[in-house]
C-alpha positions as CSV (number, residue, x, y, z in Angstrom):
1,X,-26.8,72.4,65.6
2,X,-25.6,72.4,61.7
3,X,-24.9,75.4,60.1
4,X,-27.3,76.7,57.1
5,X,-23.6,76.2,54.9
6,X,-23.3,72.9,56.0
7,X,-26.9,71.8,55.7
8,X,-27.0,73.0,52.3
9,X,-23.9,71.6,51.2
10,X,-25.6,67.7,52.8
11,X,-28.5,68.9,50.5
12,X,-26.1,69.3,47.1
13,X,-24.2,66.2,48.2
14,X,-27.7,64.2,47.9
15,X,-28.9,66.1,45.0
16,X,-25.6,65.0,43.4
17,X,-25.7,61.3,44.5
18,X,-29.6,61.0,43.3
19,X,-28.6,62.4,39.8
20,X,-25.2,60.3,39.4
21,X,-27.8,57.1,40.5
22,X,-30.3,58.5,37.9
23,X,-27.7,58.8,35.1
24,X,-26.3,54.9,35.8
25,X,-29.7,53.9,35.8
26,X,-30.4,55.4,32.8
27,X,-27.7,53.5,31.0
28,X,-28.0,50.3,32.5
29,X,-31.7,50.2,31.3
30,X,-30.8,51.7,27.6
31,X,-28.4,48.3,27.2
32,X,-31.0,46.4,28.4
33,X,-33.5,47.9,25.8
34,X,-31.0,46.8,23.3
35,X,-30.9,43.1,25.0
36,X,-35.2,42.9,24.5
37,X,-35.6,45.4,21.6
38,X,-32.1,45.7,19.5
39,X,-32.2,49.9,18.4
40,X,-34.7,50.6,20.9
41,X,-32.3,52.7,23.1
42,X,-31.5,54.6,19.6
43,X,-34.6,55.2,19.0
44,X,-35.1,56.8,22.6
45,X,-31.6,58.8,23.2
46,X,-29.5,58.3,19.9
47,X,-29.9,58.1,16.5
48,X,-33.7,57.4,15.4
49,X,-33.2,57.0,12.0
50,X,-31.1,53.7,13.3
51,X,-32.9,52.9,16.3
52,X,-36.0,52.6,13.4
53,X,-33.9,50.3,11.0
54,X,-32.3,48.3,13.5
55,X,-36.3,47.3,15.0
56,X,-37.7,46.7,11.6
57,X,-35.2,44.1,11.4
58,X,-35.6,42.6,14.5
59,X,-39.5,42.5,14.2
60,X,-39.0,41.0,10.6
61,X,-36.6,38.6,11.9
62,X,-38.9,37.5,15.1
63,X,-41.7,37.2,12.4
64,X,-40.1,34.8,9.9
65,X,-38.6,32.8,12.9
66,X,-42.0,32.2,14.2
67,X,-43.4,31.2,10.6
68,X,-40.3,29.2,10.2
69,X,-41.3,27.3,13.6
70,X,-44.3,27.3,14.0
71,X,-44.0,25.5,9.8
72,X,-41.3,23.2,11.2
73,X,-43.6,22.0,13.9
74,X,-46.9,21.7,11.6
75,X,-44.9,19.8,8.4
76,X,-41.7,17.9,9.1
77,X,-41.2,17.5,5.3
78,X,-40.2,21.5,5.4
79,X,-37.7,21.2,8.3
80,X,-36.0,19.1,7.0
81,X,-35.8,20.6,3.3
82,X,-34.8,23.4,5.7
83,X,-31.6,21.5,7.2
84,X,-30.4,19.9,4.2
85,X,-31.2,22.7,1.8
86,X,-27.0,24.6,1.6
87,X,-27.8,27.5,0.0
88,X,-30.4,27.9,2.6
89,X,-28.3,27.2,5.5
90,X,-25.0,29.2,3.5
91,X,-27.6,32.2,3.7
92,X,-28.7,32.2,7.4
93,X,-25.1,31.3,8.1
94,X,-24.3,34.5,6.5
95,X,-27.7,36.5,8.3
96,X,-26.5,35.2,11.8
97,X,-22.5,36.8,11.4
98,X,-24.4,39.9,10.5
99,X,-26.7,40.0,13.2
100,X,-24.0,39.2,15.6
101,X,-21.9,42.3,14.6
102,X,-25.2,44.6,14.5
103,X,-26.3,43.5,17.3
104,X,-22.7,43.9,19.2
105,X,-22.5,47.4,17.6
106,X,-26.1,48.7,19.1
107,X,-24.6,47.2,22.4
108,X,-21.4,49.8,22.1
109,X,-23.8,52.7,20.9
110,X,-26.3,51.9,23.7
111,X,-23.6,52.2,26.1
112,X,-22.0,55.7,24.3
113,X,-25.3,57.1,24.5
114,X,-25.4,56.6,28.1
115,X,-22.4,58.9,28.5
116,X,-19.9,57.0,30.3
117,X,-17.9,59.7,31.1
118,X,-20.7,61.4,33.4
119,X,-20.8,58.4,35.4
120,X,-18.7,57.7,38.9
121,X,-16.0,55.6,38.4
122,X,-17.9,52.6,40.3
123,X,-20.6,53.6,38.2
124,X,-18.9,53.6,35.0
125,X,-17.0,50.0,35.5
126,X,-20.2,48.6,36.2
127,X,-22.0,49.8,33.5
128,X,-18.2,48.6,31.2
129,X,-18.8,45.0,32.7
130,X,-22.7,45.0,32.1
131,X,-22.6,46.0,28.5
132,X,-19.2,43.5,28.1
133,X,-21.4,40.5,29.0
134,X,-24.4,41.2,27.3
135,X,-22.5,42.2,24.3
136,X,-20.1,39.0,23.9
137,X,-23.1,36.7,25.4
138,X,-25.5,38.1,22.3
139,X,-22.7,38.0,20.2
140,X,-21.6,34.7,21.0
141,X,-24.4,33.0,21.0
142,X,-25.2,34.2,17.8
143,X,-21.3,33.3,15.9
144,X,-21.8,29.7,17.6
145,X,-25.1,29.2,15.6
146,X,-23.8,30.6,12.6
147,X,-21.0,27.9,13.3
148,X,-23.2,25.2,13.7
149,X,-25.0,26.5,10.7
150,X,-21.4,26.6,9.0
151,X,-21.0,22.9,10.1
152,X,-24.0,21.5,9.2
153,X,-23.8,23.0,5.7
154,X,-19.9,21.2,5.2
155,X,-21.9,18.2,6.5
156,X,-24.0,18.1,3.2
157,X,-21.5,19.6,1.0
158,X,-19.1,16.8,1.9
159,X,-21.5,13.7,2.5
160,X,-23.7,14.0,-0.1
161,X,-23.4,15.4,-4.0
162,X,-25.3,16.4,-6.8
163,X,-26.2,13.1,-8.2
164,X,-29.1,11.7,-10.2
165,X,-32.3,11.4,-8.6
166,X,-34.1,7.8,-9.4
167,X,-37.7,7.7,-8.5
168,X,-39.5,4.6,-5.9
169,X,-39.3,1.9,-7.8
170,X,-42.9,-0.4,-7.3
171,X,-43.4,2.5,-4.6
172,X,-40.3,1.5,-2.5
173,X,-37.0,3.1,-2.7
174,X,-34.0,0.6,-2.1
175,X,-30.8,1.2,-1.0
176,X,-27.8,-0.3,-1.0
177,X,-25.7,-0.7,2.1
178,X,-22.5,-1.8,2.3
179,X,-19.8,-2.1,5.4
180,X,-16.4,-2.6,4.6
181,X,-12.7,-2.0,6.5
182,X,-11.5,0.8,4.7
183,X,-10.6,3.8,6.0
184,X,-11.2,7.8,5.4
185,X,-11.2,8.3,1.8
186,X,-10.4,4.6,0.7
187,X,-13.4,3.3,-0.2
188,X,-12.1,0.6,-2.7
189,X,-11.7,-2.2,-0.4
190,X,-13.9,-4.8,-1.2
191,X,-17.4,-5.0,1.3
192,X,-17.8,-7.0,4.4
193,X,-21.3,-7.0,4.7
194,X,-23.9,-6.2,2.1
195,X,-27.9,-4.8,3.5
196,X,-30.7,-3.5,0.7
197,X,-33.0,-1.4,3.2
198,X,-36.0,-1.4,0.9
199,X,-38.3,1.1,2.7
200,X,-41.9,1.5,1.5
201,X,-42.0,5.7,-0.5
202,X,-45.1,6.4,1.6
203,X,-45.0,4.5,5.3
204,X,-41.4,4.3,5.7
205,X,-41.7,0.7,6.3
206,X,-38.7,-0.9,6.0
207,X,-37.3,-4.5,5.4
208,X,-33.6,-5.3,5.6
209,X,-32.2,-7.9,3.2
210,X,-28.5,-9.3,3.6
211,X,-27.2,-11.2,1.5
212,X,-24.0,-13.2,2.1
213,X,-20.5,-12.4,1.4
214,X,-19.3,-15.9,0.8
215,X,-22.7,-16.4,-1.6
216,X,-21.1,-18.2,-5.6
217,X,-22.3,-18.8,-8.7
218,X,-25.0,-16.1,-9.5
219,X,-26.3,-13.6,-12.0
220,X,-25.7,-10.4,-12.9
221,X,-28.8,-7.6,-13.8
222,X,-29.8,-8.7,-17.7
223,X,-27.5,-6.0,-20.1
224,X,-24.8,-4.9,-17.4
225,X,-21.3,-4.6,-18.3
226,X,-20.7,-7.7,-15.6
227,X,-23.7,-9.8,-17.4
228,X,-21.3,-9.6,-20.7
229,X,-18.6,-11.0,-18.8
230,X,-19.7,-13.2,-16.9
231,X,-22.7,-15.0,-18.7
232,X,-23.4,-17.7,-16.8
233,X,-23.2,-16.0,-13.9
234,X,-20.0,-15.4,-11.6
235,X,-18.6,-19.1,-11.5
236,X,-15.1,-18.1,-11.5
237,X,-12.9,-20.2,-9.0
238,X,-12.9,-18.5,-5.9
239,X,-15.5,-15.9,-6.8
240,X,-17.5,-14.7,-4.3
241,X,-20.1,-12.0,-3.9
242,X,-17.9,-9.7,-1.9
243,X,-14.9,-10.1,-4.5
244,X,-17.0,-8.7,-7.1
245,X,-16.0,-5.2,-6.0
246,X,-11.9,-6.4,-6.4
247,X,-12.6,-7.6,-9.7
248,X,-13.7,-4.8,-11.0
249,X,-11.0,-2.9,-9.4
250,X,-9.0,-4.4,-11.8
251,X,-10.5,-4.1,-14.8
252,X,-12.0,-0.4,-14.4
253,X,-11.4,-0.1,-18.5
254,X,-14.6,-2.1,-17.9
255,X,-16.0,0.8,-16.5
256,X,-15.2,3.9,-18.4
257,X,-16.7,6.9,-16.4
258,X,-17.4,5.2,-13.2
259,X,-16.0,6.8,-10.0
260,X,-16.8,4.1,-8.1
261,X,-16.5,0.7,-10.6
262,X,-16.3,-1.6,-7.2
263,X,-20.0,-0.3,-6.0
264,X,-21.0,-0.3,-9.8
265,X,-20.2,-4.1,-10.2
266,X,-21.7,-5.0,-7.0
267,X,-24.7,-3.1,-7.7
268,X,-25.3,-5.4,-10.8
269,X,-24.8,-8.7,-8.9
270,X,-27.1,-7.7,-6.1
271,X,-29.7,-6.3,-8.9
272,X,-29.0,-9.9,-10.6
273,X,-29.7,-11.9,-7.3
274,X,-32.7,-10.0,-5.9
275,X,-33.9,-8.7,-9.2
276,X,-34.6,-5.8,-6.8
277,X,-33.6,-2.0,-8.8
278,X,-31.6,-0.6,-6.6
279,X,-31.9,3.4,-6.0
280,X,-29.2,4.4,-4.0
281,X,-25.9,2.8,-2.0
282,X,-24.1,4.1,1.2
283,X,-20.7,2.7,1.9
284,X,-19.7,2.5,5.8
285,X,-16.1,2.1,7.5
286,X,-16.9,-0.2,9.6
287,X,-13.7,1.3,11.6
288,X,-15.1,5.1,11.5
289,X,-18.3,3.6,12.9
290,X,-17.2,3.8,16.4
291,X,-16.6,7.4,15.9
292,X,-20.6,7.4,15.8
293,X,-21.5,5.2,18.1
294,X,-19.4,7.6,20.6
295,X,-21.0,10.5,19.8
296,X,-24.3,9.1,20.3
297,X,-23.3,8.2,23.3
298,X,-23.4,4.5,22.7
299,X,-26.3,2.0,22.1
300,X,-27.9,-0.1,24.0
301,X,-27.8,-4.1,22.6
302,X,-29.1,-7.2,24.7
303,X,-25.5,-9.6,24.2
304,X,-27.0,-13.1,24.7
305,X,-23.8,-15.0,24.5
306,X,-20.0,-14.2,25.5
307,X,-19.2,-11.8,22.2
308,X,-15.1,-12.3,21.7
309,X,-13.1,-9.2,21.2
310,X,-10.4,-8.8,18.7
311,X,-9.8,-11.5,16.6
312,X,-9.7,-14.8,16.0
313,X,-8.4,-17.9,18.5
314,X,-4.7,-16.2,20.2
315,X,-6.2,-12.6,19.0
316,X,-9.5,-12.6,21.3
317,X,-8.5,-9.7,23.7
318,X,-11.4,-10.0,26.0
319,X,-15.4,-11.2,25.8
320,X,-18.4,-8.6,25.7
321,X,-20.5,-10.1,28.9
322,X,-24.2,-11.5,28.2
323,X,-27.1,-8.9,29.3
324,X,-28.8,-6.0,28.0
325,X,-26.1,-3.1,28.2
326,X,-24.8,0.5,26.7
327,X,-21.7,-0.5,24.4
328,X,-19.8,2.3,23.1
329,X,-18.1,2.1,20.0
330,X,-15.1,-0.3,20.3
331,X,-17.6,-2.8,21.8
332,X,-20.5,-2.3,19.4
333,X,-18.2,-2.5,16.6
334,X,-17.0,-5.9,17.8
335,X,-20.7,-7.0,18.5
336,X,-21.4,-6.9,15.1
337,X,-17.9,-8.2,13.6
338,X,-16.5,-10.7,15.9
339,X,-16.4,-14.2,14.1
340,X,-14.7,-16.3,16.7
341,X,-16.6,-19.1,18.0
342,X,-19.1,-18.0,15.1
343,X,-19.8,-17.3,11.3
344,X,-20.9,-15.4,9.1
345,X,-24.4,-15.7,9.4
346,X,-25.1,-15.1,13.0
347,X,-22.7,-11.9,12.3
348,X,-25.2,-11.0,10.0
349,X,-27.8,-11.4,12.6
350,X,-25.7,-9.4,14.9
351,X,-25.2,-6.1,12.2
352,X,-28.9,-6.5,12.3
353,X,-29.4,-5.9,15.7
354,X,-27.1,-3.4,15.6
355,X,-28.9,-1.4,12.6
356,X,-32.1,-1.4,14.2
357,X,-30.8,-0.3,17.7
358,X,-29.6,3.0,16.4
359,X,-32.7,3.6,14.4
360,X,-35.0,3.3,17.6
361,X,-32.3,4.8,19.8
362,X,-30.9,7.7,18.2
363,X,-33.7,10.5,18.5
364,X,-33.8,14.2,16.8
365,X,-33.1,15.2,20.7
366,X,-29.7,13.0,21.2
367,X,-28.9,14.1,17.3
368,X,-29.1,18.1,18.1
369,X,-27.0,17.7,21.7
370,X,-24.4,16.0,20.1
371,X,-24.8,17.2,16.5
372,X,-20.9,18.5,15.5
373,X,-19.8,15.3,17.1
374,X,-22.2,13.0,14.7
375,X,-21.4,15.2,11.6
376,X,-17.6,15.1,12.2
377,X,-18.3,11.5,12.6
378,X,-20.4,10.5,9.9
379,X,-17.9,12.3,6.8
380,X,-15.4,9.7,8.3
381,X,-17.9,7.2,8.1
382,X,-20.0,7.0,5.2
383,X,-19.5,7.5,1.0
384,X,-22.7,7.9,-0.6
385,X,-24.7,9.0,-4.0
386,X,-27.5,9.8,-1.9
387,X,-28.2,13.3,-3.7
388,X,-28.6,16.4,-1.5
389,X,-31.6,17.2,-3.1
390,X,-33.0,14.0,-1.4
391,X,-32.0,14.3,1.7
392,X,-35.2,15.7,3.4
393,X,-37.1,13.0,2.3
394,X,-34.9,10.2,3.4
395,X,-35.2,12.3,6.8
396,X,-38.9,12.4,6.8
397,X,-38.6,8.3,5.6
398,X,-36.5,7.1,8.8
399,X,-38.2,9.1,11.2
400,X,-41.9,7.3,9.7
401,X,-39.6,4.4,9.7
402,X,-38.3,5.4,13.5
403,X,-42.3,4.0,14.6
404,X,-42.9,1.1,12.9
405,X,-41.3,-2.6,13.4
406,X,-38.6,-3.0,11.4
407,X,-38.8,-6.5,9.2
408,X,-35.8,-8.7,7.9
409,X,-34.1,-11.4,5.5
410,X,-31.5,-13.0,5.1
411,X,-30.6,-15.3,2.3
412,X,-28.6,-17.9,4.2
413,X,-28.9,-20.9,4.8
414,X,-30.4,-23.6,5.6
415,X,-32.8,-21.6,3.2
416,X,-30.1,-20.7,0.8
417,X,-27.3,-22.7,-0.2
418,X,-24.7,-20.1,-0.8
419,X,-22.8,-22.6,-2.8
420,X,-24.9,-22.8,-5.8
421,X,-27.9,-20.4,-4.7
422,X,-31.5,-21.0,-6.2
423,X,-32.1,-17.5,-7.2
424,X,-35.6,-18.1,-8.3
425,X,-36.1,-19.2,-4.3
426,X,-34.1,-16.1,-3.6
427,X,-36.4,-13.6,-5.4
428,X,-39.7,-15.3,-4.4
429,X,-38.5,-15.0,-0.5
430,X,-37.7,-11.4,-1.4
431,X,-41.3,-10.6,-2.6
432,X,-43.0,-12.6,-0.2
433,X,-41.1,-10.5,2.3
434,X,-42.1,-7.3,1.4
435,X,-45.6,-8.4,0.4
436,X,-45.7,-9.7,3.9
437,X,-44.3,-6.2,5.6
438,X,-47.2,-3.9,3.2
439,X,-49.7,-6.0,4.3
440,X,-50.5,-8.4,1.3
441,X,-52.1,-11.7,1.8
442,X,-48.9,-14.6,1.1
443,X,-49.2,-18.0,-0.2
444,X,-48.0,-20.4,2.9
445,X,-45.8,-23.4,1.4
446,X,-47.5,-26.7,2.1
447,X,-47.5,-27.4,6.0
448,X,-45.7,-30.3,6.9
449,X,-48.3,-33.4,7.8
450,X,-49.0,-33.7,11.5
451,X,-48.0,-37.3,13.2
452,X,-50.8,-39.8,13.0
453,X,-52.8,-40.1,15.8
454,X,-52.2,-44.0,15.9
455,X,-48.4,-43.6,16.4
456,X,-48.6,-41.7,19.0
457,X,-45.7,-39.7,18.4
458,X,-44.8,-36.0,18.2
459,X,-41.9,-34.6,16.6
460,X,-38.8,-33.7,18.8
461,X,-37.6,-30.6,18.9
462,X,-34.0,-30.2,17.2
463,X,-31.3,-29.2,19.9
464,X,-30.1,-26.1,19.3
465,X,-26.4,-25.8,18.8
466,X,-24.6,-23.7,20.6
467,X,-23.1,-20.1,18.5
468,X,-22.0,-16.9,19.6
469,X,-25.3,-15.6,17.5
470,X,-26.0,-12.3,19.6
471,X,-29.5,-12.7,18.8
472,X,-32.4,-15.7,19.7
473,X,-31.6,-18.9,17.4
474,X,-28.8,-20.8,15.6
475,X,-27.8,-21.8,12.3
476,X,-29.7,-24.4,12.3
477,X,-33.3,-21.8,12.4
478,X,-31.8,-18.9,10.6
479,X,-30.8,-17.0,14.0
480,X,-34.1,-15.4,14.5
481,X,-32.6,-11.8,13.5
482,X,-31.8,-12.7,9.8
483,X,-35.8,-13.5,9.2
484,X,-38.3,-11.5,11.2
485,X,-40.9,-9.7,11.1
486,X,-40.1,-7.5,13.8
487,X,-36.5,-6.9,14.0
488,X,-36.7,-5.4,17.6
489,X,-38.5,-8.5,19.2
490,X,-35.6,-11.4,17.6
491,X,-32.5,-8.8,19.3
C-alpha cells in the first residue's frame, strides 16, 4: 500500500501535467484565434487596444472583399475596370505586403502571449512549429497575391499606354491586327498577315476581314500623308500591301512625330481599301506567339490536310498529321504559316482558324491558372495603342464576343483580283458583311439562271483542287474559312 508522501506527490505530478496541458492548450488556440480572427488573441490575453485595431481591419477588409465580389459577380464591366485599373491594383498590391507583415506580427505576439517559456519543452516546440506554419502559410499566401497583383499591374504598364481614346465608329470599334516575324522589341519589320476585327460596341459581334499581303495598286485614306504621295494609289513596281510599312521606314521625315510610321502608313492603306476607320492596331510576333499558345496549354485545331513543317521544299522538317488535335505552340505556329504545297490564301484561312480557336478555347478559368505564364507571354508578343483606359471594355467585348459565332472575309480571290483590286467591290463586300453579321436585310446579286428544263442538263460540280488549306474548300471557292458566317463551322 502507497504511502500518504507518495500518493500525494502522484497527486502534484497530475496536477502539474493537467496545468502544463492547460497552458499548451491555451496557446495553441490563441494562434488559432489569430488564423480566423487576426488580433482576436490580443484582444483576449494581450494588448486590447491592438487586438481592437487589428479586428476593425479585418472586418473592414472581409466587408469590402465581399462587396468587391459579390460586384464582380453581378457586373463584369467592374471586374474588369478592377484588373486593368494600375493604380487600383499598385494600391491593393501595396494593402496585401501590409497585411502580410501584420498579420505575421499578430502570429509572433499570439505566440508571446502564450508564454513559451512556461511550456515543456515538447510542448513548446510544438507550439514553435504550429505558429511557424500558420505564420509563413498566411504570410505566403498573402506576398504571392501581392506578386501576382505586382505582375499583373507590369502587364498593363508594359502592354498597353496612355494613348488617345477614339470612340465606335458606326457603333463598331475596328482594330487593326497585324502578325509579322519580328522579334521582342523590333516591331519594324514589315507585316505578314493583316486582320481588321470589327466587333459590334454593344454585342460583341465580331467579323474578321484579311486582306492580302501580296494585294497592288490601291488607295490610300483621302488627306493622308501616303494619299499625297502616292495619288493614284500605290502603283509603284513591286509595291505591295505589306511593303507599305518598309516604305515608310524609309522615309519617316514623312512622318514627323510618329513612333510607329510603319503601322501609320499601313493604317492609311487599309483605311483607303476598306474605307473602314480604324480605332485601334495590335502588332503580333508571330515567333513570341508560341510562347502563348504554351501557356494556354495549347489549342485544339481540326488539320484537314498534311500541314508541312519548316519551310519550303528541302526545308519541310516534318508534316502536322490530319485530325482534330491539341497543338502546342511550335505546331500551331506552323498551322497557320506553313506555305509549302500552299499559298497565301488558304494561310489566311488557316490564321483564321487559328484566331477563332483561342477565342472559344481560352476561358477566364485556363487564363487565371496559368496567368504569369500568359502575361510574361503576351509583353513578348504583342505592341499595341490599345489605351489602358480601354482595357475593361475590350474585356467585357471578347468575352460577349466569346458566345456568339464569329463571321469572316477575305478579300482574295477569285472575288478579288489582288493585281489590280476593284475597291468599290471591296468596300461593298465589306458592308454587306457586317450588314449581314448585325442582322440587316442584304441585297443578293442576281442568281445565276437555272438549266432549261428541255436540255436536260444540270451543272457539274467543279473538282476541287487539291491545297494544304487547313480548313473545308480551295482556291477555287475561297477556302470556306476566308468567307463565313460562322467561323467555327468552316475550321
Amino acid at each position: 500500500m502507497p504511502s500518504a508522501s507518495t500518493q500525494t506527490l502522484g497527486d502534484d505530478n497530475r496536477v502539474v501535467d493537467r496545468a502544463a496541458r492547460v497552458r499548451f492548450r491555451r496557446a495553441v488556440s490563441l494562434m488559432l484565434m489569430t488564423l480566423v480572427l487576426p488580433g482576436s488573441a490580443q484582444l483576449v490575453a494581450g494588448n486590447r487596444r491592438v487586438g481592437r485595431i487589428a479586428l476593425r481591419i479585418w472586418f473592414a477588409l472581409v466587408l469590402l472583399g465581399l462587396v468587391a465580389l459579390v460586384t464582380s459577380i453581378t457586373s463584369r464591366d467592374f471586374a474588369f475596370w478592377a484588373v486593368s485599373n494600375t493604380l487600383l491594383l499598385g494600391v491593393l498590391r501595396l494593402a496585401l505586403m501590409a497585411l502580410a507583415i501584420g498579420w505575421a506580427a499578430l502570429f509572433v505576439d499570439a505566440w508571446r502571449i502564450g508564454q513559451p517559456l512556461s511550456l515543456r519543452q515538447n510542448h513548446r516546440l510544438a507550439v514553435v512549429g504550429v505558429n511557424g506554419v500558420l505564420c509563413f502559410s498566411v504570410a505566403g499566401t498573402l506576398l504571392m497575391g501581392a506578386h501576382m497583383v505586382g505582375v499583373q499591374r507590369d502587364f498593363m504598364i508594359t502592354m498597353f499606354g496612355d494613348g488617345e481614346v477614339v470612340g465606335a465608329h458606326d457603333g463598331r470599334f475596328n482594330v487593326l491586327l497585324l502578325g509579322g516575324d519580328s522579334g521582342a522589341g523590333r516591331w519594324g519589320l514589315r507585316p505578314d498577315s493583316m486582320t481588321i476585327a470589327s466587333v459590334d460596341a454593344e454585342t460583341g459581334k465580331s467579323v474578321l476581314i484579311s486582306l492580302p499581303r501580296n494585294m497592288q495598286n490601291f488607295p490610300f485614306s483621302p488627306g493622308s500623308v501616303m494619299a499625297k504621295e502616292f495619288p493614284k494609289g500605290f502603283d509603284c513596281d513591286g509595291c505591295y500591301l505589306n511593303g507599305v510599312s518598309t516604305w515608310a521606314g524609309d522615309h519617316t521625315d514623312l512622318f514627323k512625330g510618329s513612333k510607329q510610321p510603319g503601322v501609320d502608313a499601313t493604317i492609311m492603306a487599309i483605311e483607303g481599301i476598306t474605307d473602314l476607320k480604324i480605332n485601334y492596331w495590335a502588332m503580333v510576333n508571330l515567333e513570341g506567339f508560341k510562347d502563348l499558345v504554351d501557356a494556354v496549354g495549347g489549342v485544339e485545331l481540326t488539320v484537314r490536310d498534311r500541314i508541312p513543317v519548316g519551310g519550303l521544299g528541302s526545308d519541310v522538317t516534318g508534316y502536322i498529321e490530319p485530325g482534330t488535335r491539341t497543338l502546342d505552340g511550335h505546331d500551331t505556329l506552323w498551322f497557320a504559316r506553313s506555305r509549302e504545297g500552299s499559298d497565301d490564301y488558304s494561310r489566311m484561312a488557316r490564321q483564321k482558324c487559328v484566331m477563332g480557336a483561342m477565342l472559344e478555347q481560352i476561358s477566364p478559368e485556363v487564363a487565371v491558372r496559368n496567368f504569369q505564364k500568359i502575361a510574361k507571354a503576351s509583353t513578348q508578343m504583342i505592341s499595341t495603342n490599345v489605351p489602358q483606359s480601354e482595357v475593361d471594355n475590350f474585356m467585357g467585348l471578347a468575352l460577349r464576343a466569346k458566345s456568339q459565332k464569329i463571321a469572316t472575309l477575305s478579300l482574295v480571290p477569285p472575288m478579288i483580283n489582288t493585281a489590280e483590286p476593284d475597291i468599290a467591290l471591296v468596300q461593298q463586300k465589306i458592308t454587306e458583311a457586317i450588314d449581314k453579321s448585325e442582322g440587316k436585310q442584304v441585297a443578293l446579286a442576281a442568281a445565276e439562271p437555272a438549266p432549261s428544263a428541255a436540255s436536260g442538263k444540270k451543272k457539274a460540280k467543279p473538282t476541287t483542287p487539291s491545297l494544304t488549306g487547313g480548313s473545308i474548300g480551295s482556291l477555287r471557292d475561297g477556302y470556306a474559312a476566308n468567307d463565313a458566317e460562322d467561323l467555327g463551322s468552316a475550321c
